[in-house]
C-alpha positions in Angstrom: 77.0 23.6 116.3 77.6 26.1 113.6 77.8 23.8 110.7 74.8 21.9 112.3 72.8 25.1 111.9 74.4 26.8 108.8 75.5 23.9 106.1 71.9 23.7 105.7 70.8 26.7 105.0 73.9 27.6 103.1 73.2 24.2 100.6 69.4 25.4 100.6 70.3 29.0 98.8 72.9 27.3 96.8 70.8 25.4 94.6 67.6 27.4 94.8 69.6 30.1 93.6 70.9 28.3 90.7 68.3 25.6 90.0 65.4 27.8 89.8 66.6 30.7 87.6 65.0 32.1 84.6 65.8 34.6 82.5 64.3 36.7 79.6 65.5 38.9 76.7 63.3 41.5 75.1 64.5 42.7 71.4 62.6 45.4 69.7 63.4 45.2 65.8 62.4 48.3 63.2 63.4 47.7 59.6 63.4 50.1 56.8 59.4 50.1 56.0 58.9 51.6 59.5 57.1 48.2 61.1 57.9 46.9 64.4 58.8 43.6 65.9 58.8 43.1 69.9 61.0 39.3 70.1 61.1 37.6 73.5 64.1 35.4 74.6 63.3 33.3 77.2 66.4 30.4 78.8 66.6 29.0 81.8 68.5 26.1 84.4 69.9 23.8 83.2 71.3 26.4 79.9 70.9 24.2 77.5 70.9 27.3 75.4 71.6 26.1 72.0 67.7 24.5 72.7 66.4 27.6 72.9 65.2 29.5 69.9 62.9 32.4 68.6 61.5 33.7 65.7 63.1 36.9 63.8 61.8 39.5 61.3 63.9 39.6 58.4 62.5 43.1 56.8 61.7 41.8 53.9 58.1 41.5 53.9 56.5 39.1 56.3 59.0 36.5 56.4 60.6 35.6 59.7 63.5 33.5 60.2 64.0 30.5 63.4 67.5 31.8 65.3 68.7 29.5 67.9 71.4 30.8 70.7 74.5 28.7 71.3 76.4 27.3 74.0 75.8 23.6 76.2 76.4 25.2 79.8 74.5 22.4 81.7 76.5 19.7 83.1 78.6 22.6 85.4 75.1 24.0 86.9 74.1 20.5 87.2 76.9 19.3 89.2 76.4 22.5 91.4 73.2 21.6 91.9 73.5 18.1 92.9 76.4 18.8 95.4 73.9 20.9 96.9 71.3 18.8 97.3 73.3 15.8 98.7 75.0 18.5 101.3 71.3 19.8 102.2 70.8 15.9 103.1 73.6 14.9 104.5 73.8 17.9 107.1 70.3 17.0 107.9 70.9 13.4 108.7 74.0 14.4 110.7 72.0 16.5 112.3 69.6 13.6 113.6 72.6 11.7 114.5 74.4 14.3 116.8 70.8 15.0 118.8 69.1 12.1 119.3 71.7 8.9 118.4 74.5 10.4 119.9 75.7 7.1 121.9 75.3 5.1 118.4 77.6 8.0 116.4 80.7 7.6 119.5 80.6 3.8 119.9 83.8 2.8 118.1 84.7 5.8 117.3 83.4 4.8 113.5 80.8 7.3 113.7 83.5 10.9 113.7 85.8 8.9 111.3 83.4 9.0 108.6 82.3 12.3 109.6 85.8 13.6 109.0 86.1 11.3 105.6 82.7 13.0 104.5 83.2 16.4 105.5 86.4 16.2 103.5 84.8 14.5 100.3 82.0 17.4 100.5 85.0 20.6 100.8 86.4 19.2 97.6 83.1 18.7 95.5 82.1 22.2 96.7 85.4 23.5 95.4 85.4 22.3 92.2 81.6 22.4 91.8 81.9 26.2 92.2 84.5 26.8 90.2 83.1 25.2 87.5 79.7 26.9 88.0 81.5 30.7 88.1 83.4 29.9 85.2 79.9 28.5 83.3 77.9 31.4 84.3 80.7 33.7 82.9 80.0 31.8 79.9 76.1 31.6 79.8 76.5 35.6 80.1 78.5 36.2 77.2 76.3 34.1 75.0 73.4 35.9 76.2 75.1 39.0 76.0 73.4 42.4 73.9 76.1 41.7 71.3 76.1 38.1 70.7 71.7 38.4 70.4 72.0 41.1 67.9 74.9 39.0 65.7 72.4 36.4 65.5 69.4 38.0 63.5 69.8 38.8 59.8 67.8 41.9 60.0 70.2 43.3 62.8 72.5 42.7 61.1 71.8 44.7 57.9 72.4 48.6 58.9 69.2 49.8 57.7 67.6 48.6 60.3 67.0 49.0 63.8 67.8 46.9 66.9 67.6 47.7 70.2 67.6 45.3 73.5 64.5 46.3 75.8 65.7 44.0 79.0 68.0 42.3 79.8 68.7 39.3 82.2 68.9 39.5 85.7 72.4 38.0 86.6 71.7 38.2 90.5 70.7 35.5 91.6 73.3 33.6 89.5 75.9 35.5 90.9 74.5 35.1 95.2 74.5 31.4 93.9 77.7 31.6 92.9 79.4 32.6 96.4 76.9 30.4 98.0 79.0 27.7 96.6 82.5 29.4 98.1 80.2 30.0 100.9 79.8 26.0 101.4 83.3 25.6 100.5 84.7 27.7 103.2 82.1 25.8 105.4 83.0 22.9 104.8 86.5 23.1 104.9 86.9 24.8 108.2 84.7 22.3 109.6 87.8 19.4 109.0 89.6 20.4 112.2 86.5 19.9 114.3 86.0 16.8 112.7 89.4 15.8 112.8 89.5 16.6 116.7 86.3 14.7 117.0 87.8 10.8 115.8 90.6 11.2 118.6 93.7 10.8 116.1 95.6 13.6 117.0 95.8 12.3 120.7 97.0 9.1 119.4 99.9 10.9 117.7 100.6 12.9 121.5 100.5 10.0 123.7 104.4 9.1 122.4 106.2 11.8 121.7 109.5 11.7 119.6 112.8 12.7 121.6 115.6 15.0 120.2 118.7 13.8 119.9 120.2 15.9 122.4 117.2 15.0 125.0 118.4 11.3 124.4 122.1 11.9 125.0 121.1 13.7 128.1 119.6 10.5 129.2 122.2 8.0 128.3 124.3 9.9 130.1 122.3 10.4 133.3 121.6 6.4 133.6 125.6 5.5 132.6 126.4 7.3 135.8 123.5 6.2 138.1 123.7 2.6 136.9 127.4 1.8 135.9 128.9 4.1 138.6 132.3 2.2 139.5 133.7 4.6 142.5 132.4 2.2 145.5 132.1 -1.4 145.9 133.0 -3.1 142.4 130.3 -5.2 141.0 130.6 -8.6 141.3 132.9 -7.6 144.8 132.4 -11.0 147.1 132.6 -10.3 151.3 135.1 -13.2 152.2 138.6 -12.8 152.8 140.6 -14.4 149.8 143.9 -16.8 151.5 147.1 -14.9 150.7 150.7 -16.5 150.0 152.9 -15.5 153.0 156.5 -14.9 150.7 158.6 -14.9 154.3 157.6 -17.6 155.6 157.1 -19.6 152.8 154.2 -20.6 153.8 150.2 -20.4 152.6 147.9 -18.9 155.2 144.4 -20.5 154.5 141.1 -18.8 155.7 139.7 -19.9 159.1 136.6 -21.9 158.0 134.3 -24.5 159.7 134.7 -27.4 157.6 130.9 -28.0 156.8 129.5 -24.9 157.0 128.2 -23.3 154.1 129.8 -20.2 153.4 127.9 -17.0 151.7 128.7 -14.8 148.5 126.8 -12.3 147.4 127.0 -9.8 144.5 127.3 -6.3 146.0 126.8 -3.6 143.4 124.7 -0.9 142.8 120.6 -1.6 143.7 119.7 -2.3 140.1 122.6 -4.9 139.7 122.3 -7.1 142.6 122.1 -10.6 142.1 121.0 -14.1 143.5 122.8 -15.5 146.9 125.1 -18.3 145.9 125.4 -21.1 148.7 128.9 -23.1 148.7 130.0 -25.9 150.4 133.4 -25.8 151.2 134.6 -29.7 152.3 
């Protein structure tokens, strides 16, 4: 229920955070002949910043030269951005599902095996999405920076004159859009157990345990002496009396039988060994 109610709103500050940032530089210029110039930077998402240029004074005069700032920091914001959006739309759907198709998202079990697929997809794009994104901001900054502006102008550069930076950006909202991101992250990766519990897997992998070796020792041994125990009646032991040679008299006693009468062996063991009656006719 947590991710249901915070993936959302976690994806929603992520990329307004980042996608609708602007920023603005204000550089006020005095050269040697005492006049003023007031310059205004202005960048924004994506930072395409070697797009966006101004016009400088050059102190001599009226003459004014085009500067341009450096640095392509787009395709980092703009894979942070997109992540974003597709989370924002993907919790929302899965939001739908779990309230009102609830039967549909169980039947098969299909529906929390691709919610655990997804949810692991999304913990990896967040990853790498932010990191990328920190380690572009970090960049847009420096180019940006007072320095870097003030290296760019001919007239700032001469040390007659004088430079000063008036404002600078606002890196806030960068920055909260940056731990958004290992916000999600975090989100979404401790949301893989739940998701994992939710397809049934890890019951599968409980329903036949794995013995030890000693545990299946133990149990050879136990059913060698419950099953193979040879202290009372040997198996295969038959119940009539066998004719024995009589040595004094040098005679053979025979069995008393009735000629014709079917006489009865039976296998006398332990109960899990016993076998069949076997009917012969002695003639």
């Amino acid at each position: 229920m947590c991710m249901v109610i915070f993936a959302p709103l976690c994806a929603i500050l992520a990329f307004a955070t980042c996608g609708g940032y602007s920023g603005q530089i204000m550089v006020k210029v005095e050269c040697l002949n005492k006049t003023q110039n007031n310059i205004s930077i202005s960048f924004n998402y994506p930072f395409r910043l070697q797009q966006v240029h101004f016009n400088a004074p050059l102190c001599e005069g009226t003459r004014k030269e085009t500067v341009f700032l450096e640095g392509d920091y787009s395709s980092s914001p703009q894979f942070f951005v997109t992540v974003s959006v597709l989370a924002f739309l993907y919790s929302l759907l899965a939001t739908i599902v779990y309230i009102f198709y609830q039967n549909k998202y169980r039947e098969k079990n299909r529906g929390p095996v691709a919610d655990f697929l997804v949810t692991l997809v999304f913990s990896s794009m967040w990853l790498v999405s932010s990191i990328t994104w920190a380690k572009s901001l970090s960049g847009v900054k420096a180019a940006t920076g007072v320095n870097q502006i003030l290296l760019l102008m001919s007239a700032c550069r001469a040390q007659e004159n004088l430079c000063e930076v008036v404002q600078e950006p606002v890196w806030t909202n960068l920055n909260m859009s940056a731990a958004f991101g290992f916000l999600n992250f975090f989100l979404w990766a401790g949301n893989i157990w739940f998701a994992y519990k939710e397809t049934g897997l890890h019951k599968s992998t409980q329903r036949y345990p794995s013995r030890t070796p000693s545990e299946k020792r133990g149990s050879f041994r136990q059913y060698s002496q419950t099953s193979f125990d040879q202290s009372g009646t040997g198996f295969g032991q038959r119940l009539y009396n066998q004719g024995s040679f009589d040595l004094s008299s040098g005679g053979l006693s025979l069995p008393q039988t009735n000629l014709g009468q079917p006489m009865f062996y039976r296998q006398v063991g332990s109960p899990t060994s016993r076998g069949p009656l076997i009917f012969v006719n002695e003639m």
